[in-house]
C-alpha positions as CSV (number, residue, x, y, z in Angstrom):
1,X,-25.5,99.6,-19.8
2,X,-28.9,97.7,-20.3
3,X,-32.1,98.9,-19.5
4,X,-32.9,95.6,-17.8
5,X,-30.6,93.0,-15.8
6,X,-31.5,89.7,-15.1
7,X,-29.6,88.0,-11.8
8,X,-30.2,84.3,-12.4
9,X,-29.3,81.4,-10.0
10,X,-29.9,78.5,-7.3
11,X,-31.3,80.3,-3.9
12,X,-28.7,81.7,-1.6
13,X,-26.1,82.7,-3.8
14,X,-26.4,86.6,-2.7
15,X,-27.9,87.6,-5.9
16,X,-30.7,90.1,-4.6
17,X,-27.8,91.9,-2.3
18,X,-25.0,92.2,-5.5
19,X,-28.5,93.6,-7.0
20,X,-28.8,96.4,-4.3
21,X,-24.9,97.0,-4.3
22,X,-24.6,97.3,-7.9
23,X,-27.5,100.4,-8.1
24,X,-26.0,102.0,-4.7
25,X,-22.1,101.8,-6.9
26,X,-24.5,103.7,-9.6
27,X,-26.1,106.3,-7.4
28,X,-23.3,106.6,-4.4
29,X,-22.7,110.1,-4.3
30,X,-18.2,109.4,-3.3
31,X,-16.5,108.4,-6.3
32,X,-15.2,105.1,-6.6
33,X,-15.3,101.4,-7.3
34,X,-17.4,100.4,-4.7
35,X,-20.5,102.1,-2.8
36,X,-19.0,104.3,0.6
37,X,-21.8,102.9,2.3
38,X,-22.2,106.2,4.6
39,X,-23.7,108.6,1.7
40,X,-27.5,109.7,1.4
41,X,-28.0,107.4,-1.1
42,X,-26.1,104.1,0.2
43,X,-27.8,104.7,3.5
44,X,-31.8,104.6,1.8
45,X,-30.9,102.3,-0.4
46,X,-29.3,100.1,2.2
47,X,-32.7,100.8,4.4
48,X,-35.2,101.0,1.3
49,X,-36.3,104.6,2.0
50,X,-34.7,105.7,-0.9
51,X,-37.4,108.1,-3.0
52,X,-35.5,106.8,-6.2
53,X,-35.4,103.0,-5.6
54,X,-38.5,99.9,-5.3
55,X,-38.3,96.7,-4.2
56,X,-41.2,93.9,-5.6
57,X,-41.7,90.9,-4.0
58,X,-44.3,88.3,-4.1
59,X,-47.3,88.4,-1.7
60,X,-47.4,85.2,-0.8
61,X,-47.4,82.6,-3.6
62,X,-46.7,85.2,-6.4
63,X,-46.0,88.7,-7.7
64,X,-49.3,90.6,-9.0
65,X,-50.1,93.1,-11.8
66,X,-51.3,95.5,-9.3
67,X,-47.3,95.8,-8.4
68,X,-46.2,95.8,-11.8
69,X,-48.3,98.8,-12.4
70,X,-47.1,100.5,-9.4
71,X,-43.8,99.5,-10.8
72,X,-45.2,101.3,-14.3
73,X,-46.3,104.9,-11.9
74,X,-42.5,104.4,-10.4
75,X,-40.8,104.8,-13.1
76,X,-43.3,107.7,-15.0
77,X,-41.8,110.0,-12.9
78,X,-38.4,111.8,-13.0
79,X,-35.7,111.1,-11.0
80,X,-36.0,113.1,-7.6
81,X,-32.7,112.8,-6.5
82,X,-30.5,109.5,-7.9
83,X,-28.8,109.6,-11.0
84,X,-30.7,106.3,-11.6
85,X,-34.1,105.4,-11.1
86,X,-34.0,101.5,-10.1
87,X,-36.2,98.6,-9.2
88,X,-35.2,94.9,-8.1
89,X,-37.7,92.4,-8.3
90,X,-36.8,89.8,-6.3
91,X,-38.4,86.0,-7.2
92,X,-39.7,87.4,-10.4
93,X,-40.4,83.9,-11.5
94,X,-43.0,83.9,-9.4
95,X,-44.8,86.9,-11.8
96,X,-47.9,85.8,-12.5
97,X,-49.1,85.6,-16.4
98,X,-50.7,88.9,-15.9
99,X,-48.2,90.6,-14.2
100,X,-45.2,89.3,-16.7
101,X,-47.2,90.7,-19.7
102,X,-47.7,94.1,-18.0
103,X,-44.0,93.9,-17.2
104,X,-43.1,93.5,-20.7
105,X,-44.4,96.6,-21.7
106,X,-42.2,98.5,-19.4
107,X,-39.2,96.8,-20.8
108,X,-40.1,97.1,-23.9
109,X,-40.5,100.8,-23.9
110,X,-37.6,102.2,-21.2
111,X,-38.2,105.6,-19.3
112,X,-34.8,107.7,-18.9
113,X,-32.1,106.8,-16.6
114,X,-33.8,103.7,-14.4
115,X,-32.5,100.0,-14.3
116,X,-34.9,97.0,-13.6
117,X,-32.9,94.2,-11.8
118,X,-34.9,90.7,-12.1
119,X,-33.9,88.3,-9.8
120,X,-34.6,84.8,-10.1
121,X,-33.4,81.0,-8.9
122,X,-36.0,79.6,-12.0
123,X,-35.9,82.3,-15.0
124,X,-37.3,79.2,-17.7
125,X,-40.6,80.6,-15.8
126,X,-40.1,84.1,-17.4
127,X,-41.7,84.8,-20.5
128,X,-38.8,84.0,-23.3
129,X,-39.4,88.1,-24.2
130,X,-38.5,88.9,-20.9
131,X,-35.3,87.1,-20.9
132,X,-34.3,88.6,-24.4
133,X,-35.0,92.0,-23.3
134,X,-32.6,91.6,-20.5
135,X,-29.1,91.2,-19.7
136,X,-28.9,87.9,-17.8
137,X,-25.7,87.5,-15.6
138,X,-25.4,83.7,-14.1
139,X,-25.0,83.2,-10.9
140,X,-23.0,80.1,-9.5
141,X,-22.2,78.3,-5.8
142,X,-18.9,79.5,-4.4
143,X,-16.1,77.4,-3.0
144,X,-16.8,76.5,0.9
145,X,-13.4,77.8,1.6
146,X,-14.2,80.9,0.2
147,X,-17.4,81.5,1.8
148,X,-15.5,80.4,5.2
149,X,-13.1,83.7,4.5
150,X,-15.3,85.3,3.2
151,X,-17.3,85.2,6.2
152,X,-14.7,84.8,9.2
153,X,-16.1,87.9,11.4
154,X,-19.1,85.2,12.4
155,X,-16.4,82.7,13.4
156,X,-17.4,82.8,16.7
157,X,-20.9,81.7,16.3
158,X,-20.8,77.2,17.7
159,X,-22.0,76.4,14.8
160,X,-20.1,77.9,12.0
161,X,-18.2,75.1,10.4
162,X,-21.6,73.2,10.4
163,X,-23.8,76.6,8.7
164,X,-20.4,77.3,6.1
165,X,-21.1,73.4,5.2
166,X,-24.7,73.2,5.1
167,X,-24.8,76.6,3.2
168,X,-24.3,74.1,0.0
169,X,-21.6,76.8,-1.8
170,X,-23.9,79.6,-1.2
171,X,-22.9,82.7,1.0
172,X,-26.3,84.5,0.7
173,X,-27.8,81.5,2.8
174,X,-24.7,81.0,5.5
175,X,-25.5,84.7,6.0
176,X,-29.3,84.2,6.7
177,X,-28.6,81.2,9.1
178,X,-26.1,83.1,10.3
179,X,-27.9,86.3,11.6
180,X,-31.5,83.8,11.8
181,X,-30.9,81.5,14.6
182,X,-34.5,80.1,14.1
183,X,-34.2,79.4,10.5
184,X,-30.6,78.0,10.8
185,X,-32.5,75.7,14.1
186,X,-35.4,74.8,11.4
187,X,-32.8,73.8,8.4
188,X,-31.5,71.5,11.1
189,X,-35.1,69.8,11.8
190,X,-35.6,69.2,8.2
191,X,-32.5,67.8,7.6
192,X,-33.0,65.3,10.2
193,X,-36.3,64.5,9.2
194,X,-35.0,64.3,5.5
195,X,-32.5,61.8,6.8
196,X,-35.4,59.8,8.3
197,X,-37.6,59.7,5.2
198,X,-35.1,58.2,3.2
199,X,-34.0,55.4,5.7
200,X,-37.4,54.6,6.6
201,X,-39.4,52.3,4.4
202,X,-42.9,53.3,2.6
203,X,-44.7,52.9,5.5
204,X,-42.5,54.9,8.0
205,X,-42.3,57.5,5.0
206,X,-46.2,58.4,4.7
207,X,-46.7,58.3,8.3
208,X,-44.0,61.0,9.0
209,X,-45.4,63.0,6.1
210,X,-48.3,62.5,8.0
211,X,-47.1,64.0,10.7
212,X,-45.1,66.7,9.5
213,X,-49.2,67.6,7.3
214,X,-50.6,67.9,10.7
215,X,-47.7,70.2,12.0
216,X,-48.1,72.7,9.3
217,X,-51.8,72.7,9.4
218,X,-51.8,73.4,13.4
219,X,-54.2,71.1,13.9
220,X,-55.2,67.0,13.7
221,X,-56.9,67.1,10.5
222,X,-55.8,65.2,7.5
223,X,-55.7,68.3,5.8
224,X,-56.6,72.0,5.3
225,X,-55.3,73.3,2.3
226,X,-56.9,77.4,3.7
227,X,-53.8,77.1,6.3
228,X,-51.6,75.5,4.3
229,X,-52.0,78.4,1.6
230,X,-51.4,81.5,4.6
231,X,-48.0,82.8,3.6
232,X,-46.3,81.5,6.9
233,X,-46.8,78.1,6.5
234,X,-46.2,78.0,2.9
235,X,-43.0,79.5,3.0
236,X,-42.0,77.0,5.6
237,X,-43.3,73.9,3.2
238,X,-41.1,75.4,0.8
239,X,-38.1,76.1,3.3
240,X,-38.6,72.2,4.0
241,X,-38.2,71.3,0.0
242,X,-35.4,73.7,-0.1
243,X,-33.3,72.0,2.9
244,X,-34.3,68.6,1.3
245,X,-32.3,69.2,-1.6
246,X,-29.6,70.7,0.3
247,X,-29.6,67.3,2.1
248,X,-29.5,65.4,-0.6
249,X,-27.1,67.1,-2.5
250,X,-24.7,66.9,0.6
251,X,-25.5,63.3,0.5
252,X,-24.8,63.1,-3.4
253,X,-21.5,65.1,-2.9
254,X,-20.3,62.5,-0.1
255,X,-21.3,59.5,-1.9
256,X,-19.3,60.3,-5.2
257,X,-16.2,61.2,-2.8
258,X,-16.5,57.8,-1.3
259,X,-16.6,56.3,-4.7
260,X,-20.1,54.7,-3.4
261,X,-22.8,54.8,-0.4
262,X,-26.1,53.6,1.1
263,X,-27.7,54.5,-2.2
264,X,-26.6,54.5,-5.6
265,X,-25.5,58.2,-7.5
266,X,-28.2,57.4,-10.5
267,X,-31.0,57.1,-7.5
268,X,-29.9,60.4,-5.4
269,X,-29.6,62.2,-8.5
270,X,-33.2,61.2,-9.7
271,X,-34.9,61.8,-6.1
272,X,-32.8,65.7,-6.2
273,X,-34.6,66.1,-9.7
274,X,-37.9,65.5,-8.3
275,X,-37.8,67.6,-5.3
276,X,-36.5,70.4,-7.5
277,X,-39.2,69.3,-9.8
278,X,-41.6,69.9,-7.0
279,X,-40.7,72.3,-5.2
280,X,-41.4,74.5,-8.9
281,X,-44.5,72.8,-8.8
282,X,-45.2,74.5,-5.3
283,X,-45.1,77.9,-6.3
284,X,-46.4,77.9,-10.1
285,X,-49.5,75.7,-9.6
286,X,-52.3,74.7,-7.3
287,X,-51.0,71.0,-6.8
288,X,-52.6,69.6,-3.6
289,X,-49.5,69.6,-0.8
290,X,-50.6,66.8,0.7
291,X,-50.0,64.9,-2.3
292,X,-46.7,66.8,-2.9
293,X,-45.0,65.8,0.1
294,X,-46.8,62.0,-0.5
295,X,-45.2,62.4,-4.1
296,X,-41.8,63.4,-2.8
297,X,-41.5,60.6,-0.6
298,X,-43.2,57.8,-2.6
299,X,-40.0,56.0,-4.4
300,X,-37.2,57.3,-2.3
């Protein structure tokens, strides 16, 4: 077994929870194929109180060296009570330079029995000696009907043929809308205003980006980049990207079914590449947001 995995694939898919399954199957203290779930070990794991196991995630916009060398202390010292030492970081495209470079020094030199799991929906932002020093397993969108099975105890939530649908193929998000009323209720908004900025024309367009500025920023000013940065309202700028392409992938979906539509394939497929575009933009530079959201809507 490698050293290091690499999980890579679009958001939602359920990569970071196959992650934390996979390292309870190699520390769950029952024998078998899959984790008991009731064991020592399942249970930390399951709660992350687990003296052998770390989870890294970004603070804020990114993932910092000062983790990465925690990461580095981790894994110096022996195994207290798994048979593997293990660490997912989750997002680790969003590793700063600094941070990737100190990470490739613990790759490159492995301590004892401990697995890194990199998860990732953008791994071309990985060093290309990260990548090689890992095993990448790809991720891909599941068949609705199969997430609909798959997930039939929530069958009694009102809105379940309309999350299973909106989930775009990927359980790991029908789960989160599932158990998140509030995010499901804010995928909702954003679809409906992603309907309205592509009917409207220019015009129509910048003034609800306008308004949807002053809504993030909490306030009537044109802008104000210090609130747009706090991690609340930047994740939901890039929750609002995110839903956009699930809207206009839906769209895409329905308009090659029909055999045609309100707008043509070549266009929908050129506006989903420049969200997708931008929404990479979002988290690996300092690109103004104002003009991103301006940007996003300018030739829709």
């Amino acid at each position: 077994m490698p050293h290091a995995l690499l999980f890579s694939g679009i958001e939602g898919l359920g990569k970071r929870k196959v992650a934390q399954e996979f390292i309870k199957i190699l520390n769950c203290t029952e024998s078998g194929r899959e984790p008991c779930g009731q064991c020592f070990s399942c249970l930390n794991i399951e709660n992350r109180r687990h003296l052998d196991f770390l989870v890294i995630e970004p603070v804020i916009r990114e993932i910092q060296i000062e983790q990465i060398r925690d990461l580095q202390k981790f894994l110096s010292y022996s195994n207290q009570i798994a048979q593997f030492k293990a660490v997912i970081i989750d997002n680790a495209h969003r590793l700063n330079q600094e941070a990737q470079s100190c990470l490739l020094k613990c790759l490159e030199e492995p301590q004892g029995k401990a697995i890194i799991i990199l998860v990732s929906s953008h791994p071309e932002a990985l060093f290309a000696t990260i990548v090689s020093r890992c095993g990448e397993i790809k991720f891909y969108p599941t068949a609705v009907q199969d997430i609909a099975n798959a997930l039939s105890t929530y069958q009694n939530n009102p809105y379940f043929q309309e999350i299973i649908a909106w989930s775009d193929g990927r359980p790991g998000l029908a789960i989160r809308f599932f158990e998140d009323k509030a995010l499901f209720e804010q995928c909702l908004s954003d679809l409906k205003l992603a309907e309205h900025l592509l009917k409207g024309d220019l015009a129509e367009r910048l003034m609800l980006v306008k308004d949807y500025w002053s809504l993030l920023a909490k306030n009537d000013k044109e802008s104000n980049e210090d609130e747009i940065e706090k991690g609340e309202v930047f994740q939901t700028l890039y929750q609002f990207l995110e839903n956009f392409t699930v809207f206009l992938r839906g769209l895409l979906k329905k308009t090659i079914a029909a055999g045609g539509g309100d707008w043509p394939v070549s266009k929908l497929v050129e506006n989903l590449k420049k969200a997708e575009d931008l929404k990479f933009l979002l988290l690996n530079s300092n690109i103004n947001k104002r003009l991103l959201l301006e940007n996003l809507v300018l030739n829709l």
